[in-house]
PDB file of N, H, CA, C and O in Angstrom:
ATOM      1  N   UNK A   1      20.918   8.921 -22.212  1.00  0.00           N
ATOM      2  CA  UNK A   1      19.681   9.653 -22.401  1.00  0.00           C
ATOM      3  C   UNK A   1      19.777  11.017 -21.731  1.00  0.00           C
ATOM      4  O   UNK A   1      20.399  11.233 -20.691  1.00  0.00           O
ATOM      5  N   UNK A   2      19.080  11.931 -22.455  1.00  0.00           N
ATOM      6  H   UNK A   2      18.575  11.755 -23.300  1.00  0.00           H
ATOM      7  CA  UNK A   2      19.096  13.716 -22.124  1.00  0.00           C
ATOM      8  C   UNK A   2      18.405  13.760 -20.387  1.00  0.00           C
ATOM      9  O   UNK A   2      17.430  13.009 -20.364  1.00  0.00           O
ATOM     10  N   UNK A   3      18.520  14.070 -19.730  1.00  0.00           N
ATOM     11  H   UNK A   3      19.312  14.680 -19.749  1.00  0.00           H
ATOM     12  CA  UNK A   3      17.765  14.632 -18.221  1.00  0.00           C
ATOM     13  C   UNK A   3      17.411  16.030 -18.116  1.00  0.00           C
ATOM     14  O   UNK A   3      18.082  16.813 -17.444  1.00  0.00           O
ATOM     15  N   UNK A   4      15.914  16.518 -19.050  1.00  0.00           N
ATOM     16  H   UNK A   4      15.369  15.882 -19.597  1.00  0.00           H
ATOM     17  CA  UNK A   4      15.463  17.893 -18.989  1.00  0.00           C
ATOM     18  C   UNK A   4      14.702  17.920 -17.564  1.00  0.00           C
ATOM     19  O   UNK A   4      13.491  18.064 -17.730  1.00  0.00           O
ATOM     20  N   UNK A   5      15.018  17.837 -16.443  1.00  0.00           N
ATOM     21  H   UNK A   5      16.002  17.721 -16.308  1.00  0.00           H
ATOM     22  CA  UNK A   5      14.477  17.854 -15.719  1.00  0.00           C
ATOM     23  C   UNK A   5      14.706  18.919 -14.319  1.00  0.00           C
ATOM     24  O   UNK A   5      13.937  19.457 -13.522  1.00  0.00           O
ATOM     25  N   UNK A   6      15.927  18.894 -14.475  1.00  0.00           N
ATOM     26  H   UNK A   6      16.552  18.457 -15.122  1.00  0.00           H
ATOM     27  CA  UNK A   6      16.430  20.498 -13.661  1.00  0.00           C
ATOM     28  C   UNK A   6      16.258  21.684 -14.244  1.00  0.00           C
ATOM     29  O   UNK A   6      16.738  21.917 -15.354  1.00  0.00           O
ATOM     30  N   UNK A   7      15.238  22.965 -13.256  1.00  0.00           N
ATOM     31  H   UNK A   7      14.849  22.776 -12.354  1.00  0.00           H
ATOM     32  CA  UNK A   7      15.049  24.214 -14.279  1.00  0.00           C
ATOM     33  C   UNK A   7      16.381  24.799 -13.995  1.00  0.00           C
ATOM     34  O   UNK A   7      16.819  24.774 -12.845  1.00  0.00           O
ATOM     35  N   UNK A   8      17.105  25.364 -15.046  1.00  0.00           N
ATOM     36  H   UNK A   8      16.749  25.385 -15.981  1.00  0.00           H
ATOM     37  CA  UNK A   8      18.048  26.144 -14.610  1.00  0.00           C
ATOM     38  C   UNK A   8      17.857  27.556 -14.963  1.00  0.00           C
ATOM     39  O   UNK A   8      18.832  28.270 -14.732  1.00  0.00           O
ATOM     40  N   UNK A   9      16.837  28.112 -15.464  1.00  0.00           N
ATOM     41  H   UNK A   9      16.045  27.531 -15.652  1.00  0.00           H
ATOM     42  CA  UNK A   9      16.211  29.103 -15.740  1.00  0.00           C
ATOM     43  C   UNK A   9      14.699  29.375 -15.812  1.00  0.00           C
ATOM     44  O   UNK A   9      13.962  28.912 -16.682  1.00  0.00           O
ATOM     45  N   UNK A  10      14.375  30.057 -14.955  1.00  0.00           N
ATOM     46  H   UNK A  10      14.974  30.434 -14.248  1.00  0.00           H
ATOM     47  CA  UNK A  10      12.891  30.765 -15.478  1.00  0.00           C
ATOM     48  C   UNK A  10      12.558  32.189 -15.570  1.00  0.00           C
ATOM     49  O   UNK A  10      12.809  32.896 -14.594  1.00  0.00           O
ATOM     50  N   UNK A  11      12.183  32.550 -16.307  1.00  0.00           N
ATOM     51  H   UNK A  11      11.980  31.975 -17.100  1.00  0.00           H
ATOM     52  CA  UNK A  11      11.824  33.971 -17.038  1.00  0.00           C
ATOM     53  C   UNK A  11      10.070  33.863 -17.345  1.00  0.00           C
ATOM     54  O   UNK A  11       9.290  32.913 -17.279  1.00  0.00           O
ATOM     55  N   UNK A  12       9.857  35.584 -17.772  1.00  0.00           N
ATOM     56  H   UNK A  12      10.491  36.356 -17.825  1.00  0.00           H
ATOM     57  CA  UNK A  12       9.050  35.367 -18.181  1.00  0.00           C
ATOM     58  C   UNK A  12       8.942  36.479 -19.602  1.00  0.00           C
ATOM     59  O   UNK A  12       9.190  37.680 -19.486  1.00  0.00           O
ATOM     60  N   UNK A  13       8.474  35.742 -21.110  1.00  0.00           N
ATOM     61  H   UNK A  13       8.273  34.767 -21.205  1.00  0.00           H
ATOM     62  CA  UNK A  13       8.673  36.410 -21.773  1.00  0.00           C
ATOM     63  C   UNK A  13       7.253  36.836 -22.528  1.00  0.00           C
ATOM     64  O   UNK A  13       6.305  36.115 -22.839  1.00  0.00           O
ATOM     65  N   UNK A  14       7.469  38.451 -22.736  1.00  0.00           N
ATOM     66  H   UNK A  14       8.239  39.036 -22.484  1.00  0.00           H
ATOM     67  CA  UNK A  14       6.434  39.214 -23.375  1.00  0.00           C
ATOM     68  C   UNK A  14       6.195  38.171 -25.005  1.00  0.00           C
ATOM     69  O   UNK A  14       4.979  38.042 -25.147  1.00  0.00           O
ATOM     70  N   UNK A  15       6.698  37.699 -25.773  1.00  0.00           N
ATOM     71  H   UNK A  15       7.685  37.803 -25.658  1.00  0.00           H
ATOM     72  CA  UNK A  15       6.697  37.169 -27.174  1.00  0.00           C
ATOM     73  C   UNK A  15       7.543  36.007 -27.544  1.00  0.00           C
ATOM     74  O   UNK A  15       8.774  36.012 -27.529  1.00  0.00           O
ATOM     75  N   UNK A  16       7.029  35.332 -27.769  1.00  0.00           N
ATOM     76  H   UNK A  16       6.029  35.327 -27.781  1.00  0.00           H
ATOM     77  CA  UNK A  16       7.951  34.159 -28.504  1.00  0.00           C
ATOM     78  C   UNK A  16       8.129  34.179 -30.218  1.00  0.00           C
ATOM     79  O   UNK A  16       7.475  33.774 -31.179  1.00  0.00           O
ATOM     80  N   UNK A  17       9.448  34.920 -29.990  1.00  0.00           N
ATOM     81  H   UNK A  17       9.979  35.250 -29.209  1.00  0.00           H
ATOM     82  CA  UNK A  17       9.827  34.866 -31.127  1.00  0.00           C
ATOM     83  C   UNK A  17      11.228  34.650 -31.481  1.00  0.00           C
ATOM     84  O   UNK A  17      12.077  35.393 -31.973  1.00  0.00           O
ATOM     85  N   UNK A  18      11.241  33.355 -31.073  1.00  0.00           N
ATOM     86  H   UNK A  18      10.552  32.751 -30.673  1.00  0.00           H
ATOM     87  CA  UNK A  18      13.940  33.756 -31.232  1.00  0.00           C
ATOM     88  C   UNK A  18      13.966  33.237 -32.121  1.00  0.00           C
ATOM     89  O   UNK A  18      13.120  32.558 -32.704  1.00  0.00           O
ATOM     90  N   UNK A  19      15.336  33.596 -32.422  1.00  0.00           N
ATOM     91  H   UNK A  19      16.023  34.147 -31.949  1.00  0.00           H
ATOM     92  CA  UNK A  19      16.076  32.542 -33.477  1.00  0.00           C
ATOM     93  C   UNK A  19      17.505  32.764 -32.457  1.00  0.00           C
ATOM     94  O   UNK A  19      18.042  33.838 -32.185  1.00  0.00           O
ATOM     95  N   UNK A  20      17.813  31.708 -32.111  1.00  0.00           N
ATOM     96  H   UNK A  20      17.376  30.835 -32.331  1.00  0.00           H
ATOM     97  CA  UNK A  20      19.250  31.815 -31.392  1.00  0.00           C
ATOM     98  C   UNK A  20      20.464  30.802 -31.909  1.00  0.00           C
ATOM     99  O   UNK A  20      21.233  30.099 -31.254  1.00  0.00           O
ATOM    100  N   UNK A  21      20.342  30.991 -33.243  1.00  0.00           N
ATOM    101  H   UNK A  21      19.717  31.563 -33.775  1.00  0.00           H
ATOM    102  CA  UNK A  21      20.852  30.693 -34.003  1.00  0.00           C
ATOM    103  C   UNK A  21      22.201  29.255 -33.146  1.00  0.00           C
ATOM    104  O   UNK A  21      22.004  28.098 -32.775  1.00  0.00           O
ATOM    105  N   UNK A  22      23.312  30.032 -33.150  1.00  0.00           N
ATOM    106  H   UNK A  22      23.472  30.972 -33.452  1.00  0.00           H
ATOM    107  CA  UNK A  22      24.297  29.536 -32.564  1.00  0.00           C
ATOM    108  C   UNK A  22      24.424  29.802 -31.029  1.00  0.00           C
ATOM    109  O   UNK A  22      25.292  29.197 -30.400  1.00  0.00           O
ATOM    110  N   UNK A  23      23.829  30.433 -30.581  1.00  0.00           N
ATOM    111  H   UNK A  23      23.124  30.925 -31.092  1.00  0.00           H
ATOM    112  CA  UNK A  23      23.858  31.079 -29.326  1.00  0.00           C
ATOM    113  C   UNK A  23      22.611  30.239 -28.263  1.00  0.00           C
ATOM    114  O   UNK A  23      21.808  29.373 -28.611  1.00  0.00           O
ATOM    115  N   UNK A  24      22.800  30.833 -26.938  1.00  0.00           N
ATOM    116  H   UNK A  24      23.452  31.536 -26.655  1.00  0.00           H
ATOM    117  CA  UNK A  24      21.890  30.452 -25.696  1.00  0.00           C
ATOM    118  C   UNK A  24      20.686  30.907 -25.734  1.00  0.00           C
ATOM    119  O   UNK A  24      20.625  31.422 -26.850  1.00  0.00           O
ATOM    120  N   UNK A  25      19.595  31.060 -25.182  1.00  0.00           N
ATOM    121  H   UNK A  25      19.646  30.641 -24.275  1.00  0.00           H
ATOM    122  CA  UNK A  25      18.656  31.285 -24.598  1.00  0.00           C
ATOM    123  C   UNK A  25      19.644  32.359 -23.674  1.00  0.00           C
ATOM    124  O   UNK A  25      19.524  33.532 -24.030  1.00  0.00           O
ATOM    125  N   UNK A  26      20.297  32.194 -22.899  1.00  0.00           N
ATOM    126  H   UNK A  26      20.394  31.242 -22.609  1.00  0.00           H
ATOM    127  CA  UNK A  26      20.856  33.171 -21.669  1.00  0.00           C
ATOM    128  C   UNK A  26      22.266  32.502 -21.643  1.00  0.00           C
ATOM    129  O   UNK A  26      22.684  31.353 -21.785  1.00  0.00           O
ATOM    130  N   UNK A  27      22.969  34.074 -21.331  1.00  0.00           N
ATOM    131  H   UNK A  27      22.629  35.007 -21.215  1.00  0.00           H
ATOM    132  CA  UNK A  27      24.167  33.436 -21.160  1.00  0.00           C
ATOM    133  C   UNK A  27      24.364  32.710 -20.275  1.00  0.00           C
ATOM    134  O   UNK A  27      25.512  32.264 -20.289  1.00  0.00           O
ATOM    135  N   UNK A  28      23.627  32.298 -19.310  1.00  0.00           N
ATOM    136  H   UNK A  28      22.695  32.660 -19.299  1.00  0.00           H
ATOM    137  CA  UNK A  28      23.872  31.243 -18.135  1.00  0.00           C
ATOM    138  C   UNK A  28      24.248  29.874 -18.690  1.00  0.00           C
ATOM    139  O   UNK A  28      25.224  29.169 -18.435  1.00  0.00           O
ATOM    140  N   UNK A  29      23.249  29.686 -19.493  1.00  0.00           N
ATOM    141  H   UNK A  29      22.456  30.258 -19.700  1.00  0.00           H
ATOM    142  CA  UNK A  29      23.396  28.446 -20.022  1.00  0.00           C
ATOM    143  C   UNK A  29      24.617  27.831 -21.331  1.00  0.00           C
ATOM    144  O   UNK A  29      25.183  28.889 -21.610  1.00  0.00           O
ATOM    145  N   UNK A  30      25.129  26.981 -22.024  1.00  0.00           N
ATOM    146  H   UNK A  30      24.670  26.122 -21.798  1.00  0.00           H
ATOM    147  CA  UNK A  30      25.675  26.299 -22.856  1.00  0.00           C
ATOM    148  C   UNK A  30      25.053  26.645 -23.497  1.00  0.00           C
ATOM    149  O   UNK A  30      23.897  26.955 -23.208  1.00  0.00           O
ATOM    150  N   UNK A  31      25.801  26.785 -25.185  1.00  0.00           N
ATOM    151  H   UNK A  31      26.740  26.533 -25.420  1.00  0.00           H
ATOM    152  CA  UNK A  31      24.652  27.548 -26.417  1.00  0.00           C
ATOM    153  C   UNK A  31      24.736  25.886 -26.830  1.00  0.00           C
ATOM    154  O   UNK A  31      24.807  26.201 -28.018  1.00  0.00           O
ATOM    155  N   UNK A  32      24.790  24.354 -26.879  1.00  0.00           N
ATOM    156  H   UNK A  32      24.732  24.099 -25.913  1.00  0.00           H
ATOM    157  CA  UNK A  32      24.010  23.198 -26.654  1.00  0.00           C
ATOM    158  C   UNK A  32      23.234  22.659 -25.845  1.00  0.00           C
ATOM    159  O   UNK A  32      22.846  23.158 -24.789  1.00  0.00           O
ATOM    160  N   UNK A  33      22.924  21.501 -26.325  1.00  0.00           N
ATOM    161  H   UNK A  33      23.240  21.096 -27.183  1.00  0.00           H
ATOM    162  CA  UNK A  33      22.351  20.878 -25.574  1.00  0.00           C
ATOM    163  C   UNK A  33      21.537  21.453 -24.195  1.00  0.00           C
ATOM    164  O   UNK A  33      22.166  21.684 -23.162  1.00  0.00           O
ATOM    165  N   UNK A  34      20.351  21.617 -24.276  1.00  0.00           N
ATOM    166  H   UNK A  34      19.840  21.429 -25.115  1.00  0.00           H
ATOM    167  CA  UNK A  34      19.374  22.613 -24.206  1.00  0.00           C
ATOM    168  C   UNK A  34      17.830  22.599 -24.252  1.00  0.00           C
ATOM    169  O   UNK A  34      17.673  22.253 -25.422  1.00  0.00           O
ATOM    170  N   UNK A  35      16.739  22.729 -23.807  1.00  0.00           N
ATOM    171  H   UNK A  35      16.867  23.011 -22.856  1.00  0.00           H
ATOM    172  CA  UNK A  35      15.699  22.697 -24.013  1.00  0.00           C
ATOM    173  C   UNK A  35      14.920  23.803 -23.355  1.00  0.00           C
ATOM    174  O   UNK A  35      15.416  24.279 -22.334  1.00  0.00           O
ATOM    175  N   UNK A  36      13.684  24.320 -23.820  1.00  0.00           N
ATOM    176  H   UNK A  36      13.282  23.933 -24.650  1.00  0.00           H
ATOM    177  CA  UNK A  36      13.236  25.437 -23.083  1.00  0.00           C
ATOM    178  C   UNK A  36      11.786  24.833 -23.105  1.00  0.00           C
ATOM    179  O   UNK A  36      11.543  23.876 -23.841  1.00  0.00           O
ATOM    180  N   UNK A  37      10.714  25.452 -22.209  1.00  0.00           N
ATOM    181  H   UNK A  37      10.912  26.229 -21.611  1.00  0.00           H
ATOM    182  CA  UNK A  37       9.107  25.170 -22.004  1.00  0.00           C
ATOM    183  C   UNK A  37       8.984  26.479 -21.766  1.00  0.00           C
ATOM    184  O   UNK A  37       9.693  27.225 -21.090  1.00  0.00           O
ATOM    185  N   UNK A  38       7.854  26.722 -22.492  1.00  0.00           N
ATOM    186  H   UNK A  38       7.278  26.116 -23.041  1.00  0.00           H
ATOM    187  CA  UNK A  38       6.891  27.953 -22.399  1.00  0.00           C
ATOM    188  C   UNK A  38       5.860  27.215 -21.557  1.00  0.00           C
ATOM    189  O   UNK A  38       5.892  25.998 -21.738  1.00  0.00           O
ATOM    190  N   UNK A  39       4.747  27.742 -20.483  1.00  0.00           N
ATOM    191  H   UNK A  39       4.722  28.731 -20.336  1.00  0.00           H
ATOM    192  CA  UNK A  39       3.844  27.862 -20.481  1.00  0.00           C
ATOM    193  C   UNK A  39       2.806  28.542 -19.859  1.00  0.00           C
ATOM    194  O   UNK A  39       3.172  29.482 -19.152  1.00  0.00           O
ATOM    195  N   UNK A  40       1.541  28.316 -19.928  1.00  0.00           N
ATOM    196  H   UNK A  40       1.244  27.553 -20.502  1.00  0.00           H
ATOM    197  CA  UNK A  40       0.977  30.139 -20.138  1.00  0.00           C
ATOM    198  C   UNK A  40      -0.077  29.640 -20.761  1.00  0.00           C
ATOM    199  O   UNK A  40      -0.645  28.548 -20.723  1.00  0.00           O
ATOM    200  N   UNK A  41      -0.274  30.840 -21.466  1.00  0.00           N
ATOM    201  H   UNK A  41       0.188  31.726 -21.497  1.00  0.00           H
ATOM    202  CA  UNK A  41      -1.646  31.211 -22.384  1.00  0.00           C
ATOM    203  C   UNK A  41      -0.994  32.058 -23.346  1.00  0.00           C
ATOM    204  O   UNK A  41      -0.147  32.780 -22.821  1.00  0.00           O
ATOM    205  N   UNK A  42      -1.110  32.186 -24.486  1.00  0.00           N
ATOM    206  H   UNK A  42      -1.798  31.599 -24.912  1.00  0.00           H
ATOM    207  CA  UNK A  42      -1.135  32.901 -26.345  1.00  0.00           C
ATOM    208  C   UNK A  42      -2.520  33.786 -26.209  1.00  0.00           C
ATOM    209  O   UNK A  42      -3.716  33.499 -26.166  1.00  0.00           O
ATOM    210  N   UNK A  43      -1.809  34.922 -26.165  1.00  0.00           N
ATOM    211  H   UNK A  43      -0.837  35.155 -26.200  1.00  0.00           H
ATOM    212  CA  UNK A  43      -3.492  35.901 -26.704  1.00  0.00           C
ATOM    213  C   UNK A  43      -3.167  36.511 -28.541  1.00  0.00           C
ATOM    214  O   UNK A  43      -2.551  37.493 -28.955  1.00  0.00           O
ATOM    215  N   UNK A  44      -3.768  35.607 -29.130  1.00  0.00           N
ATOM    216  H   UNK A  44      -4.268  34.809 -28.794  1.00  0.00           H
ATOM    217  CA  UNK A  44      -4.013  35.773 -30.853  1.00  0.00           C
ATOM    218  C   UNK A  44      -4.771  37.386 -30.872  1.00  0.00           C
ATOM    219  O   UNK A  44      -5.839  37.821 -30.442  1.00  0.00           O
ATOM    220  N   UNK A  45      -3.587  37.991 -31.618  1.00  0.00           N
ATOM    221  H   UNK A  45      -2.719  37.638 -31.967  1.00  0.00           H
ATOM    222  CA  UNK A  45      -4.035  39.826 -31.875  1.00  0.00           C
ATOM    223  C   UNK A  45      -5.333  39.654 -32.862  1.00  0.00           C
ATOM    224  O   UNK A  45      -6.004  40.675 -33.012  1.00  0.00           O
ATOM    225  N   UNK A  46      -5.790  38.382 -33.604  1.00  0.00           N
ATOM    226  H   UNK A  46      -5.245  37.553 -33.482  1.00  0.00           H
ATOM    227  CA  UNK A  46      -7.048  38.537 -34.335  1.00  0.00           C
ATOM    228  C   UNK A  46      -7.946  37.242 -34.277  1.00  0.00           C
ATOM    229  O   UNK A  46      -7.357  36.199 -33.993  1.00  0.00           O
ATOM    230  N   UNK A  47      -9.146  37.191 -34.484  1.00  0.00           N
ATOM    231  H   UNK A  47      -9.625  38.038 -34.714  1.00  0.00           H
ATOM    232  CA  UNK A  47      -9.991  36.433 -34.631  1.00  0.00           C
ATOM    233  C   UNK A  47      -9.616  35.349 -36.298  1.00  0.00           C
ATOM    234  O   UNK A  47      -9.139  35.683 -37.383  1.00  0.00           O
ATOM    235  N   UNK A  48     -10.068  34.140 -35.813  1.00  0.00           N
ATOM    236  H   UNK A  48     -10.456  33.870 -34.932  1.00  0.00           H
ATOM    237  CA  UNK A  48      -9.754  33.279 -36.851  1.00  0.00           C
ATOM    238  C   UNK A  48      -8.601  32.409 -36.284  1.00  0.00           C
ATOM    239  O   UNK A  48      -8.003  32.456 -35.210  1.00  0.00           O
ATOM    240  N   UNK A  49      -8.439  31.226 -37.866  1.00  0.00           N
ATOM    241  H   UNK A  49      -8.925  31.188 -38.740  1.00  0.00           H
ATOM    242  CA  UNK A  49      -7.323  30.400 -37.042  1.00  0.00           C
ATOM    243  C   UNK A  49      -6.138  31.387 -36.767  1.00  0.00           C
ATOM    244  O   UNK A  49      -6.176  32.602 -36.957  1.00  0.00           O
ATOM    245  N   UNK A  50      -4.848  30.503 -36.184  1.00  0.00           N
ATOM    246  H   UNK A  50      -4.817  29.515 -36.030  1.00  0.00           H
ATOM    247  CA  UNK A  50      -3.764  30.650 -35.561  1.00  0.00           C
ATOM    248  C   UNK A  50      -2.625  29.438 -36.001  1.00  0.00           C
ATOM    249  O   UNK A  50      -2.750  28.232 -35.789  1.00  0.00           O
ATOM    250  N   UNK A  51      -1.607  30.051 -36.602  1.00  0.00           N
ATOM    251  H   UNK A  51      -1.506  31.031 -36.774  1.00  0.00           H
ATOM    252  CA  UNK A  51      -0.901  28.816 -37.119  1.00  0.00           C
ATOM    253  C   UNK A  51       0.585  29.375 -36.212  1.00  0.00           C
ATOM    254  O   UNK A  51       1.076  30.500 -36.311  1.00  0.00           O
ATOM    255  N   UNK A  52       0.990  28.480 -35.520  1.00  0.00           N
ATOM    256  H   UNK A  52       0.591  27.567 -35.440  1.00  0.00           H
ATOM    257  CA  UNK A  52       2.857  28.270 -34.475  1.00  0.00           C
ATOM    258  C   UNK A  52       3.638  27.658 -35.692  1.00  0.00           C
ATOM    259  O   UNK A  52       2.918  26.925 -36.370  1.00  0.00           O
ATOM    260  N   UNK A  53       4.739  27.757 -36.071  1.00  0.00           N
ATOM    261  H   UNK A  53       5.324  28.352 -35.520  1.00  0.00           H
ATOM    262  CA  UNK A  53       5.834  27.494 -36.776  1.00  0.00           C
ATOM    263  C   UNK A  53       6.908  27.343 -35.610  1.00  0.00           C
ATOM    264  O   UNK A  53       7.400  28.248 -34.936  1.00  0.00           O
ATOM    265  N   UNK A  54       7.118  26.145 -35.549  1.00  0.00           N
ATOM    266  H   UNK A  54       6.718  25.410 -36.096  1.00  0.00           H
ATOM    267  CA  UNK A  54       9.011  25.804 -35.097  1.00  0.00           C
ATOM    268  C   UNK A  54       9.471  25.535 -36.152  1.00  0.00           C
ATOM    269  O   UNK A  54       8.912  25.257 -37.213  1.00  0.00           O
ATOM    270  N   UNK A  55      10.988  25.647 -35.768  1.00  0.00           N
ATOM    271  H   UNK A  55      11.442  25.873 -34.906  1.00  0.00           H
ATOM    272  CA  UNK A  55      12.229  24.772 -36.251  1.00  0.00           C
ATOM    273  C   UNK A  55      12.708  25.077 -35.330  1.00  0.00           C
ATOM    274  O   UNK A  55      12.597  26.016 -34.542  1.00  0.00           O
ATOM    275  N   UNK A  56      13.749  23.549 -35.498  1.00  0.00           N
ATOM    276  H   UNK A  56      13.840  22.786 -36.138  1.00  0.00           H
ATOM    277  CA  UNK A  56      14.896  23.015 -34.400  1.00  0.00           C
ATOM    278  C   UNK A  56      15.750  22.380 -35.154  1.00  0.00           C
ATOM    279  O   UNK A  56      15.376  21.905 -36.227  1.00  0.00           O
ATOM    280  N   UNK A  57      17.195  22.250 -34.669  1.00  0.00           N
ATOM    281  H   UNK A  57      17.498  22.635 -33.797  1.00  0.00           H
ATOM    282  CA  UNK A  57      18.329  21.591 -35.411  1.00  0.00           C
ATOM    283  C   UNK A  57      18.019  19.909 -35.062  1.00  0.00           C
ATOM    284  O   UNK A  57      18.071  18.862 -35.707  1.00  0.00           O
ATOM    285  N   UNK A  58      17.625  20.356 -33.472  1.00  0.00           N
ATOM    286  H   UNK A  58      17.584  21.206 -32.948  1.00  0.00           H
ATOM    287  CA  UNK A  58      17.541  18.560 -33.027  1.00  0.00           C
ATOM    288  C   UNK A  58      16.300  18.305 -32.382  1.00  0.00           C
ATOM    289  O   UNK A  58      16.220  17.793 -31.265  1.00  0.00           O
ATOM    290  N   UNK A  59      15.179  18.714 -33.181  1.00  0.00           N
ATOM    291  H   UNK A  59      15.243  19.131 -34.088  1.00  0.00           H
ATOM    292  CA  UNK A  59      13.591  18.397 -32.944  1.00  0.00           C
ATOM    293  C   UNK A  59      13.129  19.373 -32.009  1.00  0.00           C
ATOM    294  O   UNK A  59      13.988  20.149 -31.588  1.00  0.00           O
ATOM    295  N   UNK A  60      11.845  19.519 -31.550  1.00  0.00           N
ATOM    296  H   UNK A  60      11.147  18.889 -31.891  1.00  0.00           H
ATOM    297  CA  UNK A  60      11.131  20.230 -31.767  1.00  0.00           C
ATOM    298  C   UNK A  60       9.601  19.615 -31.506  1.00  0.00           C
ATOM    299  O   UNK A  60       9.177  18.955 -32.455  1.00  0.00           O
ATOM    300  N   UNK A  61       8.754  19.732 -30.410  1.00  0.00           N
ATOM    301  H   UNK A  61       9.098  20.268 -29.639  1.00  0.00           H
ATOM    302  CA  UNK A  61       7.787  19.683 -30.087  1.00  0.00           C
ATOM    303  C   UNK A  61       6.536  20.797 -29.585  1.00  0.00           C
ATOM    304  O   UNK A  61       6.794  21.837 -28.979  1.00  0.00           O
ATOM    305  N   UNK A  62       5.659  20.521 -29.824  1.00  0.00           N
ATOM    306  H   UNK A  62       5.449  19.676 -30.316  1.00  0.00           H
ATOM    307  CA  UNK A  62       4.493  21.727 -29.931  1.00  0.00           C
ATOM    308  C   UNK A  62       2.900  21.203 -28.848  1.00  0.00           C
ATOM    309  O   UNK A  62       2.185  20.281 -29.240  1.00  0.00           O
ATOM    310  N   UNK A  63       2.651  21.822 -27.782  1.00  0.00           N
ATOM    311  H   UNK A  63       3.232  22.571 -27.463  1.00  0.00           H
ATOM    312  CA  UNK A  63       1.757  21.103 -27.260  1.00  0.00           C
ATOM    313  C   UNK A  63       0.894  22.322 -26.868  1.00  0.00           C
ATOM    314  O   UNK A  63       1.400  23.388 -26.516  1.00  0.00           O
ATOM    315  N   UNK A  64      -0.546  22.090 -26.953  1.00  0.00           N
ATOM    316  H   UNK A  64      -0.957  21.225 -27.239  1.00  0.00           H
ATOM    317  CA  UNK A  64      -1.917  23.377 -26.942  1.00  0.00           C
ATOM    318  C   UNK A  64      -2.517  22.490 -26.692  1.00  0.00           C
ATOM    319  O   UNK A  64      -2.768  21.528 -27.419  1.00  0.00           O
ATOM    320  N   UNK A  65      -3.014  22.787 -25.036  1.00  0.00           N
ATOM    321  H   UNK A  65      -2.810  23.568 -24.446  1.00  0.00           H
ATOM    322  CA  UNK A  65      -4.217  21.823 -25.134  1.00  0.00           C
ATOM    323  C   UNK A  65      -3.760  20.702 -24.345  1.00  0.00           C
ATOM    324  O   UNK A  65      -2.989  20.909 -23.407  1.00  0.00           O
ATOM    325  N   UNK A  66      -4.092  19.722 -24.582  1.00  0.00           N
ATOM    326  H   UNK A  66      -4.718  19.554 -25.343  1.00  0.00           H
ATOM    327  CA  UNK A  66      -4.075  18.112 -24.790  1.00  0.00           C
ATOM    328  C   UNK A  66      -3.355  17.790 -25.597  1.00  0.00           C
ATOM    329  O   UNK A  66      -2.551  16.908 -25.296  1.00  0.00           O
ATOM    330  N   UNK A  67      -3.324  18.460 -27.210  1.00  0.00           N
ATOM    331  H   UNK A  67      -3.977  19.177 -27.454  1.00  0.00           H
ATOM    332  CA  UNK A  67      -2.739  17.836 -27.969  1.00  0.00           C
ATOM    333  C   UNK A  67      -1.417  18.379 -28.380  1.00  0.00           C
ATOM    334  O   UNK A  67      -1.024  19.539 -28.249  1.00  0.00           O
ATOM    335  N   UNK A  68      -0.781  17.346 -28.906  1.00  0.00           N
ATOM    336  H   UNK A  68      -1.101  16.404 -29.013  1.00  0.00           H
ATOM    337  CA  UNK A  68       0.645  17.625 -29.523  1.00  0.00           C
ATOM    338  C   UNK A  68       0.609  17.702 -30.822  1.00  0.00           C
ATOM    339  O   UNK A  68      -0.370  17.172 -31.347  1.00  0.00           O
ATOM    340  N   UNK A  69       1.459  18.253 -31.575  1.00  0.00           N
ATOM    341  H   UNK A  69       2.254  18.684 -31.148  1.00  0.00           H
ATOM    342  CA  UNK A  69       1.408  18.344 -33.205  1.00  0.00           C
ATOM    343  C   UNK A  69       2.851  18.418 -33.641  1.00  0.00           C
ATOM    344  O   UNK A  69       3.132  18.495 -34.837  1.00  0.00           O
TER     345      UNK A  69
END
């Protein structure tokens, strides 16, 4: 079983937007096996809903709130 439990990086980023295709998050890290957490607050540039899009090669979770989706 995976152990995401050591940070080996923290940053802080203006936008979430990557695609790191084949590559790291930072070169510090292995471009596998890998996981990242945002968290914070999203300030939406407009009024109305708000729709997040992931993809992941090997899943992919989304949590606002309480809830997960």
């Amino acid at each position: 079983a995976e152990d995401f439990t050591n940070v080996r990086l923290t940053r802080i980023d203006a936008n979430i937007d990557f695609n790191w295709g084949g590559a790291a998050p930072d070169a510090s890290l292995g471009t596998d096996r890998f996981s990242v957490r945002w968290v914070g607050q999203i300030e939406a540039t407009v009024t109305g809903d708000v729709t997040f899009v992931l993809a992941a090669d090997d899943g992919a979770r989304l949590w606002v709130g309480d809830t997960s989706g």
